[in-house]
N, C-alpha and C positions, 0 to 999 in steps of 0.2 A: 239636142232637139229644141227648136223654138216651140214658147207657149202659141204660139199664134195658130196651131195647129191639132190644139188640145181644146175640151169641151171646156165652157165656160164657169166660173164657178157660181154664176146669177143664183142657178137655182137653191144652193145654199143660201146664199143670202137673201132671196126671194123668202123661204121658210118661215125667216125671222123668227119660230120658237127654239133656235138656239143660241145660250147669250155670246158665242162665239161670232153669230152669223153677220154682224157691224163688219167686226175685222174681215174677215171674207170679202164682204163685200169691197173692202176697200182696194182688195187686188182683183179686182175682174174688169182686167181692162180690156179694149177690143183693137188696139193695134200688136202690131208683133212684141212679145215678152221672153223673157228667160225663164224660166220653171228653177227655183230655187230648191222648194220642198212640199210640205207637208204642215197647213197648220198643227201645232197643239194646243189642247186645254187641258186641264187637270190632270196632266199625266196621258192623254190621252191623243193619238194622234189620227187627223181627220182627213185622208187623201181625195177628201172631193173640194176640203177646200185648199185650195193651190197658193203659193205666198211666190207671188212673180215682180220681176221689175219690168220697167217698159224699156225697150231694146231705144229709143230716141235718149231715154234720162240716163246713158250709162255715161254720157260726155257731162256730167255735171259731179261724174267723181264721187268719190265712194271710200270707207275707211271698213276694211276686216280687222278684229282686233279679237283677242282671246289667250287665255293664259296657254304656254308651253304642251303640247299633246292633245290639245284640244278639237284640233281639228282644220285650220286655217288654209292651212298649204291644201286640204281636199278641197275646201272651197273656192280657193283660186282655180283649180283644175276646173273642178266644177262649171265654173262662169267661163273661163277659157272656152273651155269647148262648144260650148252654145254660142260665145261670139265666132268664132271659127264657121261655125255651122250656117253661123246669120251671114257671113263673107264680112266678116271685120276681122281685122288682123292684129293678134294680138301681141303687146311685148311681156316676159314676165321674167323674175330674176333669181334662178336657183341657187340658192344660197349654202343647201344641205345636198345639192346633189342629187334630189328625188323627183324633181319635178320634168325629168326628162320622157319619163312613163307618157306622157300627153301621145308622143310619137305610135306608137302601138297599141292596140287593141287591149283591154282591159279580161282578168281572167274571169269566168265565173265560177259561181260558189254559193254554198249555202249562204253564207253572207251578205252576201250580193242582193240574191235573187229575197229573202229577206227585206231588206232593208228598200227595195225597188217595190214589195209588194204591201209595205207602210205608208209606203207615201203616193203606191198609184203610178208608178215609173214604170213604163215599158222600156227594161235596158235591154240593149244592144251592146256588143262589145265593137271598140272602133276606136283607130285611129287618129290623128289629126297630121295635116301636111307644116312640119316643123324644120327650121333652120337654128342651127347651136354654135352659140359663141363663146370666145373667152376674151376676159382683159389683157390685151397686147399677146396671143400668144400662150398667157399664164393656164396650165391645165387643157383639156380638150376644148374644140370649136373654133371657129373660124376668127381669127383675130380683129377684135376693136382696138383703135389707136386714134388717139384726140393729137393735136398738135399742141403745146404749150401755148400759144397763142390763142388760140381757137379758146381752148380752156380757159385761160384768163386769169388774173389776179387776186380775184374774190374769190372764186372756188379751190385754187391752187393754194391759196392761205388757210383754206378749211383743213386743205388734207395736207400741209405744213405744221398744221396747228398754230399760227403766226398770233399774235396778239394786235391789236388795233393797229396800235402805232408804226410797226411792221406790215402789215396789211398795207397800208396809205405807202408806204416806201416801196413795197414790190410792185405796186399800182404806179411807181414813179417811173421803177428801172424800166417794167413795160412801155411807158411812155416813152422813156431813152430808148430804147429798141426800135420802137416806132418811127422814130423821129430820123434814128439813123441807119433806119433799112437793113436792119439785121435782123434777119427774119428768126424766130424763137419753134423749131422745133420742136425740139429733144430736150431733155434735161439739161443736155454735155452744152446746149445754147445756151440758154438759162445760164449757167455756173461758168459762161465763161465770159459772158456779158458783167454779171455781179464782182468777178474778179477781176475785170477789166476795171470798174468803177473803184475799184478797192485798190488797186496797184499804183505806183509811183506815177505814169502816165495818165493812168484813169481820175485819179482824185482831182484834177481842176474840171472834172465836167460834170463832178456831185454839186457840185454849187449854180453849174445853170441849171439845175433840173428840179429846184424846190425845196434844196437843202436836208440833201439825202444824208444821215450822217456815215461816215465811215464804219461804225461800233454797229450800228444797226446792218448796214451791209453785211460786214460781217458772218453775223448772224446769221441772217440768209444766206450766206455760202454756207455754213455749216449744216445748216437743216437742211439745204439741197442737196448735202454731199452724203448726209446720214441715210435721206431718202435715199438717194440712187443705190445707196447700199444692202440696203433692205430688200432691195430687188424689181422695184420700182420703175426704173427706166426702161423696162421696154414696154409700157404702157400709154409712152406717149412719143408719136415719129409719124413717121409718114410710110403706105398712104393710109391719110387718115378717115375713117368710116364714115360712110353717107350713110346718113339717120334714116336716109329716104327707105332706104330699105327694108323698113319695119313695116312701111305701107303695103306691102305686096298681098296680092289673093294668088292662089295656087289654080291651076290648069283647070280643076272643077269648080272655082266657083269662092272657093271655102276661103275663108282668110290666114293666109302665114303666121302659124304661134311662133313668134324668137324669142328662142331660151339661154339668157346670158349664165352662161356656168360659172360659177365662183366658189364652186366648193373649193379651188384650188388658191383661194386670196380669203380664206374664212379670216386668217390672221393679221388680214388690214383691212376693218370694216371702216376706218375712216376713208378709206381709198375706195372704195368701192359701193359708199353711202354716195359717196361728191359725185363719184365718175355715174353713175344713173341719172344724179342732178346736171352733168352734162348734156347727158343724151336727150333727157326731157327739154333743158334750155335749148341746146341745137336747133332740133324740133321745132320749134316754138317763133326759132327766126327763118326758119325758113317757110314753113306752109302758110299758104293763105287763109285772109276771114272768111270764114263759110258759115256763121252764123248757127242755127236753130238745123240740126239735117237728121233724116230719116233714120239714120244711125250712124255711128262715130267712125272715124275716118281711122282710129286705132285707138286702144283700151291699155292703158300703163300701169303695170301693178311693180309698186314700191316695195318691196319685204325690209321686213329689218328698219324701218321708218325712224326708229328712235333712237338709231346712228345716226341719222343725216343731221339731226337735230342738237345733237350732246354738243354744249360746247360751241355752237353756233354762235355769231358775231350779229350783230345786227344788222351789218347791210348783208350779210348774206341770208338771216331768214327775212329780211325785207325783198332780196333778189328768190327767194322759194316763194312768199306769197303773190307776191308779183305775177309769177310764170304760172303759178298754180289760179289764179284767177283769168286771168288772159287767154292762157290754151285752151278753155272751153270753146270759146269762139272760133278757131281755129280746127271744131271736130276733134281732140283729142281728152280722154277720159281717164283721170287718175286715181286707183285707188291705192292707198296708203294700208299697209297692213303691217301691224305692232302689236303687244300687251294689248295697253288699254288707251282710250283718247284721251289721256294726260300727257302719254308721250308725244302729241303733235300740238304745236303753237295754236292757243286761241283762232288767229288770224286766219291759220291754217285750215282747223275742222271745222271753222264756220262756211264754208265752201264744200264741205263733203255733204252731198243731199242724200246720198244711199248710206245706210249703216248694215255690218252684218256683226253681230259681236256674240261670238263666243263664251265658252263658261270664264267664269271669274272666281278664282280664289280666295278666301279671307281667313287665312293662317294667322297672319303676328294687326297691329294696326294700324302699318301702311297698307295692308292689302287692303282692310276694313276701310280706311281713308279714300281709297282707290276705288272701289266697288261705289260709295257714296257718288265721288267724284262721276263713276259712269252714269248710274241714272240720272244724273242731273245733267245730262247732254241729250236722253232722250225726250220726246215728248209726251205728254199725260197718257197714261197707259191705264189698261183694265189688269193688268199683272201687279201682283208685288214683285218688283222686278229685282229686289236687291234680294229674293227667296230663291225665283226665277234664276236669274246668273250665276249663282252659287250651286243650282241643281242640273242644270243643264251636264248632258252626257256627252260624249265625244260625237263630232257629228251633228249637233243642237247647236241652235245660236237663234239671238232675239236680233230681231227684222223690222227694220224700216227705211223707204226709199219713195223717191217722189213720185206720182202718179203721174201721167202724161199731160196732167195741166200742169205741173210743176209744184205740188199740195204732197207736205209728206202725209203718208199711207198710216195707218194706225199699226201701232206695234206690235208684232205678232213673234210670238215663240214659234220656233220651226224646227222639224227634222228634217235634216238637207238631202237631197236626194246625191245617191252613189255617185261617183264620177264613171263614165262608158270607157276610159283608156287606161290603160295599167298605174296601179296605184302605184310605184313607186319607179325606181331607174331601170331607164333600159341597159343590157348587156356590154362594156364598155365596147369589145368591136364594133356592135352595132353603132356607137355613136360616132364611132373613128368614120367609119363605113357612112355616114351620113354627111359628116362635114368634109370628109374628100370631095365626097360625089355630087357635094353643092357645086353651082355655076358659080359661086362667089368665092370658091375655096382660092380659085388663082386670079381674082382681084386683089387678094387682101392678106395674101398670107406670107407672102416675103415682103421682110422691111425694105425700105428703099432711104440710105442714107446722104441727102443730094447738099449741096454747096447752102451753110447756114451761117446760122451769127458765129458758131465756133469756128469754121473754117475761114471767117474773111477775117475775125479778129485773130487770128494764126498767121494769116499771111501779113496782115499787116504788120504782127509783131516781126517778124523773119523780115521783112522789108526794112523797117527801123531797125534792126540789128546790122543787118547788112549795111545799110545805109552808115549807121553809126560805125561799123569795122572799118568800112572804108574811107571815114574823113579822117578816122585814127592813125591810118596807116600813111593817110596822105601829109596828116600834122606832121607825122614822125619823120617821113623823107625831105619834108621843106627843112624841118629844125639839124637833122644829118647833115644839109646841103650846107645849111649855115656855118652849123661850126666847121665843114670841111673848106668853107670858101676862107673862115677865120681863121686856120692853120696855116691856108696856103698864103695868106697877107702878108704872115708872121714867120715864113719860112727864111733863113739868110740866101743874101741872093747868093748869084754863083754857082751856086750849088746844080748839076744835072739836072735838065729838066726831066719827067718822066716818057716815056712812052705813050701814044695814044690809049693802047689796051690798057697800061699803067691806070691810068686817069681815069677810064671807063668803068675797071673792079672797082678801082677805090675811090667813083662817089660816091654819093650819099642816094643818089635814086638807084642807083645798083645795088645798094644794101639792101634798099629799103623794098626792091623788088626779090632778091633773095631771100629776104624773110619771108613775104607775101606767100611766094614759091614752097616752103618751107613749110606755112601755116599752111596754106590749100593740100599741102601732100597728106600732113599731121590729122587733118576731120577725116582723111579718103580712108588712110590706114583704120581709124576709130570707126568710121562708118562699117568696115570691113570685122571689127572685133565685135561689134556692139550688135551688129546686124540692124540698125536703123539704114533708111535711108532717105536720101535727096525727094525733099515732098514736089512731086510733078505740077508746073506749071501748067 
């Protein structure tokens, strides 16, 4: 439900004799907002005053952060549904497999109706109109597939795990690809381009291309061969997924939540930190500047944020801050959700204007380290916030985000209000049942494997082989011819000449087609044991 519909919270702040009623005041905005929660104070929680964001400042990006059980994944649902509700479409990324709940109606409960009558919620149980993906295939939903190309070198080295040096060489063979129209796929392109530059043929064209070394090539063949084994390759092929379609509103109005499932790739969260960082990039090159707009043209929530990060290269958290500063413009709104904001680059969370942060832990003295680290990201508060984060219950998180002149909001402790749609997964039929019955199920769900770098650099080698058998074959019958003509020089005369037919078996191009005969029967038979066959022209 949008705040913009709900009574104002002036007249708390009007009051002024409560020393809460500042912070209040600072959320009573008068254009459309999200209803977050419920201020608190001292323990106490205050459902008249409302702790909202402005539905325009959600394209200015936003970081959820909070220790493990705390509550986080509610609070994306949470935000989800009121942008849904506002007709913005949101993307979000199920990571545990829980967040498919959005699609159905939420149950009620003493809990529920609880926790809605603390904070002043009028729930309803509802819905949201949702589409479910997976990566290439992997798990339930409708398949996403990036083309190697598309993807590119810098991100393709994140989830390589490449080192610099390596990095600048896969940026090179790219270039080779380019340059010779071998279009890059699939993996099977990729690795056969690399071992093309690796092989006896390939290696004189490492040296026009910037001095790729061999020993590094390499390399990259083996980390691309490791990947594809891991199970990998069908994550990237064709056809490959239009981002556009995370923009969509549904028949009523409401905006398309897409929920990319990955509980099925929990085991390669390097793969599937980059492949988000895809989607976001995509994105990014494709939609127009649209500046300052009424509200965001689609809302991106990152989970899992401080994978994308581990280990990160510098052009590639220079290519995240990049993208993550620029998409604003563009109408798109990213929020990053992790532990705490240490796991996101300086560069990074100086861009996040919405905070929602959860309880924080202080067991051993990094966590102590860590809690420090977080209040010193927010601004002057009337909390002792390092008491505050430490006591917060599941469901509580301390609050601030920019007000609609762009002025962050005073820091408010909050009790979050319930999510209206089923708090956890829906019934696996049911999701089967959903992603068949998508229009986009028979867009995008059979691979299509069309004519690439592997197949032309296949044919070309079968050409050079070819080519190569038969000047062998031709060397052979010239040099037969020779020494048959050197015989006959050398033969005494007198002696009977032979027969026509004579003469004809016993040249040397009669041999040497004999053999020929001989070799072509010799593959037909192997073809026939082996079950290969002749690749169609």
């Amino acid at each position: 439900m949008s705040g913009s519909d709900q009574p104002s919270t002036g007249s708390a702040a009007q009051a002024g004799a409560e020393p809460w009623a500042p912070i209040a005041a600072g959320y009573a905005f008068d254009g459309a907002a999200l209803d977050l929660g419920a201020l608190l104070w001292d323990g106490e929680c205050h459902p008249d005053a409302r702790i909202r964001i402005p539905l325009p400042m959600l394209n200015r990006h936003g970081l959820v952060a909070g220790a493990t059980g705390t509550g986080k994944t509610k609070t994306l649902q949470l935000i989800a549904e009121q942008l849904s509700a506002n007709g913005v479409p949101v993307f979000l990324a199920d990571i545990k497999g829980d967040v498919s709940g959005v699609a159905a109606p939420g149950v009620d409960g003493e809990k529920v109706r609880e926790r809605a009558a603390q904070v002043g919620q009028e729930w309803t149980a509802t819905g949201f109109p949702c589409e479910f993906y997976g990566l290439g295939g992997t798990g339930p939903g409708i398949p996403v597939r990036a083309t190697v190309t598309s993807f590119g070198p810098v991100l393709l080295s994140k989830v390589l795990q490449l080192n610099q040096t390596q990095e600048q060489s896969l940026g090179l063979i790219f270039h080779y690809a380019d340059a010779k129209g071998l279009e890059l796929v699939d993996l099977k392109d990729l690795r056969a381009v690399v071992a093309f530059l690796v092989s006896d043929v390939g290696k004189a064209e490492l040296k026009g291309i910037g001095g790729l070394s061999t020993a590094t090539a390499g390399v990259i063949l083996r980390t691309i061969t490791a990947f594809e084994q891991q199970g990998a390759g069908g994550f990237f092929g064709e056809p490959e997924f239009d981002t556009g379609e995370f923009l969509r509103t549904a028949a009523d109005g409401r905006g398309v939540v897409s929920v990319l499932e990955l509980a099925a790739v929990q085991d390669k969260p390097q793969l599937f930190s980059t492949f988000l960082m895809w989607l976001l990039a995509d994105l990014y090159g494709d939609l127009p500047e649209v500046g300052d707009v009424d509200k965001p043209k689609l809302v991106f929530f990152f989970d899992e944020a401080h994978l994308l990060f581990s280990g990160a290269s510098k052009a590639f958290l220079e290519s995240i801050t990049q993208t993550v500063r620029l998409i604003r413009s563009k109408g798109v709104g990213v929020f990053f959700v992790t532990q705490t904001p240490k796991d996101v680059p300086a560069d990074v969370l100086a861009q996040l204007g919405n905070r929602v942060q959860h309880a924080l832990r202080a067991f051993t003295p990094d966590d102590a380290k860590a809690l420090k680290a977080t209040v010193r990201t927010f601004p002057r508060s009337a909390y002792d916030l390092e008491e505050v984060l430490t006591g917060l219950g599941t469901g509580e998180a301390v609050i601030t985000v920019l007000s609609e002149k762009g002025a962050p909001t005073p820091v408010a402790a909050t009790r979050l209000r319930a999510p209206q749609s089923l708090m956890g997964p829906v019934p696996a039929a049911d999701l089967e049942a959903a992603v068949r019955g998508s229009l986009l199920y028979g867009r995008y769900a059979e691979a299509v494997d069309r004519e690439s770098a592997y197949e032309k650099l296949t044919a070309e080698q079968q050409a050079a082989e070819t080519a190569a058998l038969r000047a062998a074959e031709e060397k052979e019958a010239a040099e037969e011819a020779a020494r048959d003509a050197k015989e006959a020089a050398r033969a005494p005369r007198g002696k009977e000449e032979p027969s026509l037919a004579e003469q004809v078996v016993g040249s040397g191009i009669f041999k040497s087609l004999a053999r020929s005969v001989g070799t072509q029967l010799g593959r037909e038979i192997s073809r026939s044991l082996f079950g290969t066959a002749r690749r169609k022209r």
